[in-house]
Each structure stands twice: as C-alpha cells, then as structure tokens.
C-alpha positions in Angstrom: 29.6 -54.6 -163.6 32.3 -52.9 -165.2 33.8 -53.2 -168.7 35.0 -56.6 -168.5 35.7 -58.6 -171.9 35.5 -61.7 -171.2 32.3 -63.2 -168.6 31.2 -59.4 -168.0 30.8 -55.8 -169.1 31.8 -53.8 -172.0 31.0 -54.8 -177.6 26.4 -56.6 -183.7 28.5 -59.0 -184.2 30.3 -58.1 -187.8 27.4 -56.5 -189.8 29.4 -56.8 -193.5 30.4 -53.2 -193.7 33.6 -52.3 -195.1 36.2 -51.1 -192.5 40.1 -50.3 -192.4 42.2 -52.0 -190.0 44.6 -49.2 -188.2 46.7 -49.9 -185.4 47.0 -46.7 -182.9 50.4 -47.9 -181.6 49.6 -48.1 -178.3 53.6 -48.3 -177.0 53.0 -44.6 -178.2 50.3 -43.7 -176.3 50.4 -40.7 -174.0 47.8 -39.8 -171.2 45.9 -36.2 -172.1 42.5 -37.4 -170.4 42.3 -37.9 -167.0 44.4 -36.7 -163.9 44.5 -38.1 -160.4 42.1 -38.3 -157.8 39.0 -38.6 -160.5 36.3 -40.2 -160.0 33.0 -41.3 -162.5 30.2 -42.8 -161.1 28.1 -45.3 -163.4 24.4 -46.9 -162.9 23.3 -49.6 -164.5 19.9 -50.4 -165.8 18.6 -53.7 -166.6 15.6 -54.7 -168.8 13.9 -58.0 -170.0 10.4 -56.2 -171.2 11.7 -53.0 -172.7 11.5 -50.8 -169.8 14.7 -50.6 -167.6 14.8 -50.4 -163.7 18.0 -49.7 -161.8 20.1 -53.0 -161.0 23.3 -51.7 -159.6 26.4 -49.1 -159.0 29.9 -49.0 -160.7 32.8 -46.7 -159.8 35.7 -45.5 -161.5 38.5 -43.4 -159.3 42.4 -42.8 -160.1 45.1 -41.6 -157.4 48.7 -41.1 -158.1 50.9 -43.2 -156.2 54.4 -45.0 -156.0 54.9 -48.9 -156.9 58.3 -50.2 -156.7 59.9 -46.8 -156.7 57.5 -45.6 -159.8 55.0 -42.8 -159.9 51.8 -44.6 -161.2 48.1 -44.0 -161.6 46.0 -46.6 -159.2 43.1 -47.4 -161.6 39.7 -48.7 -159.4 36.5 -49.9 -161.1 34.0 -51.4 -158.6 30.4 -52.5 -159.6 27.6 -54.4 -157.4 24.2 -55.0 -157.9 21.2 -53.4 -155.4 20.4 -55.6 -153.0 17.0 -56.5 -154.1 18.7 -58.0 -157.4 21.3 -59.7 -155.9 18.5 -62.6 -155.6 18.7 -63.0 -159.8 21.9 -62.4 -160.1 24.4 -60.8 -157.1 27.9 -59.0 -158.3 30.6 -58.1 -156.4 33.5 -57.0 -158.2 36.9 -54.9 -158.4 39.5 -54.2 -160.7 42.9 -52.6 -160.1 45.1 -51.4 -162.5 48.5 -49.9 -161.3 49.7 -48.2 -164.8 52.5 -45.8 -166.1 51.8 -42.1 -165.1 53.1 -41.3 -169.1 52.3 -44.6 -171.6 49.8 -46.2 -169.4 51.3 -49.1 -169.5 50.0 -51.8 -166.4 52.4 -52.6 -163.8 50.0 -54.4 -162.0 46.7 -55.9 -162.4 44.4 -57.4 -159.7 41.3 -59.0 -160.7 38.9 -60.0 -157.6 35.3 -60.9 -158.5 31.8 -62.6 -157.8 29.4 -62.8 -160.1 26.3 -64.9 -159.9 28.3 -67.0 -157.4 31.4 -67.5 -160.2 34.1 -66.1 -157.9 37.7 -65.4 -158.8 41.1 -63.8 -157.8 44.1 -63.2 -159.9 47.0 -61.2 -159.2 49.2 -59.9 -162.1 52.7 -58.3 -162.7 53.7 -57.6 -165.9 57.7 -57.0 -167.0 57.4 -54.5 -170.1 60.9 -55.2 -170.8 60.9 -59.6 -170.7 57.1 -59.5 -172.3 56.4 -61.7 -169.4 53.3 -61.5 -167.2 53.8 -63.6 -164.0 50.1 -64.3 -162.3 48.6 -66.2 -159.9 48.6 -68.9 -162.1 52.3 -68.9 -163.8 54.5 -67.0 -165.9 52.8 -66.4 -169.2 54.9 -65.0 -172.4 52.9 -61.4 -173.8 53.6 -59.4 -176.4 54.5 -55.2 -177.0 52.3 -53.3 -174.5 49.5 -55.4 -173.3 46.9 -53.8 -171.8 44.8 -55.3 -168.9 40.8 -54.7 -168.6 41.2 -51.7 -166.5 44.4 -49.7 -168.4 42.5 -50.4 -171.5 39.5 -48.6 -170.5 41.6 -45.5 -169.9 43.8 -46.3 -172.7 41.3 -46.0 -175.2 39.8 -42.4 -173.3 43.5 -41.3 -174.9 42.2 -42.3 -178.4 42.7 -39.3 -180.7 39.2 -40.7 -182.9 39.6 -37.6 -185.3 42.3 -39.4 -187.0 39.5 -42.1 -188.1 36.9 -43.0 -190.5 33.8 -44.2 -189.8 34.2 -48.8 -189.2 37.7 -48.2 -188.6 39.0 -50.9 -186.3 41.6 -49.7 -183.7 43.3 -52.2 -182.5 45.2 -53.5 -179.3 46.2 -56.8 -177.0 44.7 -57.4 -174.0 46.1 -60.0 -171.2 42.8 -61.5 -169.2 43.2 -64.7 -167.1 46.1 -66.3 -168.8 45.7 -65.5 -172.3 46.7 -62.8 -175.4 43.4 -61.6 -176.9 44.0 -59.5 -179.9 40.9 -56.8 -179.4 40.1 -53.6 -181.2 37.4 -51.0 -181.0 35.6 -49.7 -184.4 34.9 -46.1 -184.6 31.3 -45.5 -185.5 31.9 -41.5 -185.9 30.0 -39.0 -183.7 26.2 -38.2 -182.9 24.0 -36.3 -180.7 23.1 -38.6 -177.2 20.8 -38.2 -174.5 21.6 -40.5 -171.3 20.0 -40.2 -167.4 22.2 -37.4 -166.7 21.7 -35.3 -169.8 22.0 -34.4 -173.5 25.6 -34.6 -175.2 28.1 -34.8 -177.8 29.4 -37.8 -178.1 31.8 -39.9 -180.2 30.5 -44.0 -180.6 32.2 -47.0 -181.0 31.5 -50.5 -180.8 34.6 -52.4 -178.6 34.8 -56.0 -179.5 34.0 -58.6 -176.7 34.9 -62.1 -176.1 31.6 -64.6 -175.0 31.3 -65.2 -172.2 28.5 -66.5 -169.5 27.0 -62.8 -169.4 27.9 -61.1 -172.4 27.6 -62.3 -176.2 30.7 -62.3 -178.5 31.3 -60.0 -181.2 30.3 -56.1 -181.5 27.0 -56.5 -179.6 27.9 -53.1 -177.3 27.4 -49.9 -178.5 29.6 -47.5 -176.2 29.4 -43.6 -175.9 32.4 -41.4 -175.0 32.4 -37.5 -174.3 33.5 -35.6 -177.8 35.8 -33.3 -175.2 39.3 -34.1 -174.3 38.0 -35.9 -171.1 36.3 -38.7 -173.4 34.3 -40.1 -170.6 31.8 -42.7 -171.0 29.1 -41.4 -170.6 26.6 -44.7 -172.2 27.6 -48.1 -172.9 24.4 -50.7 -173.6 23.8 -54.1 -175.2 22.1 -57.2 -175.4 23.1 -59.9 -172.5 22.2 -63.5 -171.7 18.3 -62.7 -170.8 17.4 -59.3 -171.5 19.5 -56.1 -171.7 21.4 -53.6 -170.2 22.6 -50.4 -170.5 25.2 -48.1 -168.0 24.8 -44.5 -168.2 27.3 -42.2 -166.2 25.4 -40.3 -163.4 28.0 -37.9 -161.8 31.4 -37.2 -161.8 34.5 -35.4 -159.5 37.8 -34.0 -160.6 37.9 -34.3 -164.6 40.9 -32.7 -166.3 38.5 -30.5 -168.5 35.4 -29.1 -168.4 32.7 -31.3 -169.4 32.2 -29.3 -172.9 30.1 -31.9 -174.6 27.3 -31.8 -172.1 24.6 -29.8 -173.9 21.9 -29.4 -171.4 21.6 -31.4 -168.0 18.7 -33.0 -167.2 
C-alpha cells in the first residue's frame, strides 16, 4: 500500500519516445524537502468497472532521532486495506527507513509486510563505506549510494526536476530483498491536476517498476508531485493485476513550506 517496487505500489511500459539518460548523482544529494515530525496521509481507491471506491489508508511520518550515535531521519510508510476489502485482498504493511539527516543515505531498512496472505520480514543495515548490505538473509555486496524503497521515496522529493527535459530518465540503485535494481524515474514535465483533496500544480513522472504479483513491470504508474519545494505526492495511479488503482494524498501535518501549488481546495 505504499510505493513498493517490487510485489506492490509505486511506474506504459516504454512507449518509443526519445529520452536522455541523466544521472542526478545521488551521493550528492541534499535534503531541502521535508523536516522532522511530518506527516502525509494517503487513500487509496480501487476500481475494476471505472468507478473507484475507497480500499484503504497509507501514512507517511518522519522524526529525527539518533542510531548508533548518528542524527537520522526515521522514515515510516504504513498502508492497510478497510476492513470490508480485506476479504479480496487484506494488506498489512510497514516500511522503515533510518537515513542520513544530510545525503539521505539509509542506515537501516526494515521491511515487515502482509499482503494477500504473502507475508515477509527483512531487516537491513547498510555500511556506506564497505558497499555491503548485511540482511536477514546474508551479507550482500552494493554499489555507491543505494537507496532502499522508503529513502528513495524521499530521495526523489529532493529532485531538482527544473534541470530536465521532458522523457528524461533519472536514474538510481535501489537494494530490495537481496538484490541491486538499477531504477530511474522519467520526467514527464509539469501540468495542471485535480485529485480528492484539490486542484494543483504539479510536476509528473513515470517511476519505473519491477513485476511483481500486484503491480505490472515497466512505466505503467503515472505519479504526481507538488511543483513547490515540498514535492509531495499528491497522485500516484495505474493499472494492477485486476482492475486499477489510484492513491491521492488527503491531508497533511508539518511540511517544510507552504503548500504553494494547491490552487483551490476542494
């Protein structure tokens, strides 16, 4: 229920336009876009017939903290469906990212999660310096400043997207149970949006996901982001499995700006 690459949430597949590959260096990235003690609150809608009813909840909160002697951000996303869709399919989910207060870089990443009875649990510390990330699982090899699915969803709020072109791929690793994916998101320039909570701004871009039991492969998600420096997602929809869904944000605590893109509030 939250943007999750591989079995879950958050990317038509390549459509033949032209594009430039850039790389946004991401061991340079610095945080301009969120403080601590935010928090975004996301629902998401499901639809099979072309009208949408409300399936579930997911939450996004940060909190400044110390881990092994480090100020850090404590990244949370939780997500669950209502209980009358748990019968088609139930999710239960969080994500923890403990990341660098200056190149949110992960720390440490916890992945606990249920999701139409697929449960799992992984637990993982990553060494910057070794490029090692040491899991439940092992110690796996990684390369200059992986992300993990929670840091990267922050990291890519830090995107300065005035620096692009429209298909632009920005690119960036990702560690996710055990393996290097090498992802990127392609800018798509920036448009005019209404969502469930109002009419805004907004700068779109199409992450790249990897297929999974929920989600499709490819650039099947079309994402929205506030064009202010919060860069909030404010929309994220696409096709899934049976049907489709889309996540619109619904309210929010604590930004670092003003929400200047909102245009008019429902």
């Amino acid at each position: 229920m939250i943007p999750y690459f591989k079995p879950a949430f958050l990317m038509i597949a390549l459509c033949g336009l032209s594009f430039t590959a850039k790389n946004n260096d991401p061991c340079n990235i610095r945080n301009t876009a969120f403080k601590a003690d935010e928090e975004i609150k996301m629902k998401v809608f499901y639809s099979t017939l072309g009208m949408y009813v409300g399936a579930g909840e997911a939450t996004f909160t940060s909190s400044l903290e110390r881990y092994n002697g480090k100020a850090v951000y404590h990244l949370v996303g939780t997500g669950s469906t209502y209980s009358f869709f748990d019968g088609f399919f139930k999710v239960r989910d969080r994500y923890e990212s403990y990341v660098d207060t200056t190149d949110l870089l992960p720390y440490k990443f916890v992945r606990n999660i249920d999701e139409g009875g697929y449960k799992k649990y992984n637990n993982v510390t990553f060494n910057h310096e070794a490029n090692t990330a040491v899991s439940t699982n092992g110690v796996f090899k990684v390369t200059d400043c992986i992300q993990d699915v929670v840091s990267m969803v922050y990291y890519a709020r830090n995107i300065n997207f005035d620096k692009y072109k429209v298909n632009d791929k920005i690119l960036f690793d990702m560690f996710l149970d055990d393996e290097i994916f090498h992802m990127y998101i392609r800018y798509m320039g920036k448009e005019t949006i209404k969502t469930r909570y109002g009419k805004f701004n907004a700068v779109k871009i199409r992450p790249l996901l990897i297929k999974g039991t929920i989600f499709e492969g490819g650039e099947k998600m079309t994402a929205w982001l506030s064009d202010d420096p919060n860069h909030v997602l404010l929309r994220a929809e696409s096709p899934i499995a049976v049907g489709s869904i889309k996540v619109d944000m619904m309210g929010y605590k604590n930004l670092r700006y003003p929400l200047s893109s909102l245009i008019k509030e429902r």
